[in-house]
Each structure stands twice: as structure tokens, then as C-alpha cells.
Legacy VTK file of the C-alpha trace (Angstrom):
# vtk DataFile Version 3.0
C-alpha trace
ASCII
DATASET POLYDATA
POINTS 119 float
93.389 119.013 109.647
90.339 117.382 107.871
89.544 115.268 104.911
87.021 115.365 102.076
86.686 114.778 97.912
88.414 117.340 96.529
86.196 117.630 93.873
83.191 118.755 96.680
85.052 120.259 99.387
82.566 122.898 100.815
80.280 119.610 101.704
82.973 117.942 103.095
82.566 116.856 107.028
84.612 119.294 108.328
84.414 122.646 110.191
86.320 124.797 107.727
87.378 128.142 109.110
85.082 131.138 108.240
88.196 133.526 107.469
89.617 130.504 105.115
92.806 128.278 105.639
96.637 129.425 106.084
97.452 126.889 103.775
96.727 123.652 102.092
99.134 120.744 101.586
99.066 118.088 98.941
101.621 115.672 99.290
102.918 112.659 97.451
101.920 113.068 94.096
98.325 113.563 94.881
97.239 116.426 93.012
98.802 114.759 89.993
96.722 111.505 90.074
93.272 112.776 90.268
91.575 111.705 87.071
91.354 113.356 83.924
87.796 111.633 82.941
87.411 114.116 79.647
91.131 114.441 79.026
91.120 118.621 79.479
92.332 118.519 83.535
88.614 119.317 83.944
89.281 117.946 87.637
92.242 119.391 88.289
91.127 122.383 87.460
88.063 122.126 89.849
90.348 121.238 92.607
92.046 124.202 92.174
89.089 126.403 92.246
88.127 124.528 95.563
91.650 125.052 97.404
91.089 128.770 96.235
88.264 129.035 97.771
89.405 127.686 100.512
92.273 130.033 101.344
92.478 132.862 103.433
93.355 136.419 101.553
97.173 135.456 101.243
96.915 131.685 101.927
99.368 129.576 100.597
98.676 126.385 98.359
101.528 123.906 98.177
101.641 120.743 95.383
104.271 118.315 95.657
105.172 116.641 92.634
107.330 114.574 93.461
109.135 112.682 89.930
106.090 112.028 88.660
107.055 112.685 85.105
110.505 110.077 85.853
108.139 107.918 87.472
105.694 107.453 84.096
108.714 107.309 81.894
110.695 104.854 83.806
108.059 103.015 85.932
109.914 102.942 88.855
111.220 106.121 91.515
113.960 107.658 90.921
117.600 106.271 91.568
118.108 107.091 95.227
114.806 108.501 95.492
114.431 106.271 98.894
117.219 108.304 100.243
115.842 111.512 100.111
114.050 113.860 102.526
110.464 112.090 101.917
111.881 108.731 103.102
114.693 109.304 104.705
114.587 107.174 108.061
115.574 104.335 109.288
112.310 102.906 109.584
110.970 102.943 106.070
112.171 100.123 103.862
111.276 98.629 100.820
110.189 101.586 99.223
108.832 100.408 95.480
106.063 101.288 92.807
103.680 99.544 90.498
102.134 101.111 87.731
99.300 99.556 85.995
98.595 100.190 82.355
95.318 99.812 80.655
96.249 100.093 76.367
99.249 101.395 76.869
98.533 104.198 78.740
99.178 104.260 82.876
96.388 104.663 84.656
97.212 103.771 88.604
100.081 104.057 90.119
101.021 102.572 93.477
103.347 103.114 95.806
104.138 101.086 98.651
106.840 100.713 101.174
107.056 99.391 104.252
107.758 100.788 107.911
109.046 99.716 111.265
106.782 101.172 113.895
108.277 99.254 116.837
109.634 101.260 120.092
LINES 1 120
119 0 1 2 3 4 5 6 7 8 9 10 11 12 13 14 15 16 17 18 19 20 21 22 23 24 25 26 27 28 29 30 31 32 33 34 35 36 37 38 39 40 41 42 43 44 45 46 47 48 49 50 51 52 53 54 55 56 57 58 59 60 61 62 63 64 65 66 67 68 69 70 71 72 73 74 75 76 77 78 79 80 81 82 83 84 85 86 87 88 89 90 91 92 93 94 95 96 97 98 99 100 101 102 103 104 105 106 107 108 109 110 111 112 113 114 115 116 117 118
């Protein structure tokens, strides 16, 4: 499991496999809040290219995408959303979301809950 700029990730500080990776997770809306600088998914498009190359022969790339279109509409989760298999524990509570616009347009979205860590 490593970390790096998705943008960049064959300099990232990581020892990536020489035959490539099984697969390659991105979770909780990630993929669909990298930003679109010149407005043509230029960087999602690079990121793409990057996981590709980062994949074995047969690897499998998985997005989540997780109400993100309810999310912008509505600016808040889902109805219940707390109660599904992302959050679904005890533990996490005050699950909410901001999103911050800039001339009418979103352009952060943050999501923060809370979560009991205790024995």
C-alpha cells in the first residue's frame, strides 16, 4: 500500500512492483474531486493513464463514486447515506458535508464525521 500525487505517480516514494499492481482502489469520491484546472478532465484523464500504467496485464482499477452527483445537487449525502455499508458501525457518528462554492459553482467539498476509537 503506498501513497503519491496521482498526477506523478512513477516518482512517487514508493517501491512499485516491476510486474505492475493487482489492483488499485480509489475510495470516497476521490477520483471525482481532483481538479479540472482547464475544464476538459485534463487531470482525470492523466490519472487514468497513470493507474494504467500501473496495472499488471489484467489488473483491476476500481472508482467509487459514491453520490457525488446527489451530493452537488443537494449539498448534503444522501438520505440514509450514514446507514449504509461505507459507514455502517457503531462507532462513526455525525457523519455531515460542507460544500464550498466560489460564483456559484462548488469547488471543495468536505466531509467529516466523527468516530469512537475507544476499546
Amino acid at each position: 500500500i503506498g501513497f503519491g500525487d496521482w498526477l506523478d505517480l512513477k516518482s512517487a516514494k514508493v517501491e512499485h512492483p516491476a510486474e505492475g499492481y493487482d489492483a488499485i482502489l480509489c475510495i470516497g469520491n476521490s477520483f471525482t474531486t481532483l481538479p479540472d484546472f482547464e475544464g476538459e478532465k485534463r487531470t482525470h484523464q492523466r490519472a487514468l493513464q497513470n493507474f494504467r500504467a500501473l496495472l499488471k496485464v489484467g489488473g483491476v482499477l476500481i472508482i467509487d463514486h459514491r453520490n457525488f452527483d446527489y451530493t452537488l445537487a443537494h449539498k448534503t449525502y444522501p438520505p440514509n447515506s450514514h446507514e449504509s455499508i461505507y459507514y455502517n458501525s457503531d462507532r462513526v457518528f455525525n457523519i455531515r458535508t460542507d460544500l464550498v462554492e466560489e460564483e456559484g459553482r462548488v469547488f471543495k467539498l468536505i466531509f467529516k464525521s466523527e468516530m469512537d476509537v475507544s476499546d
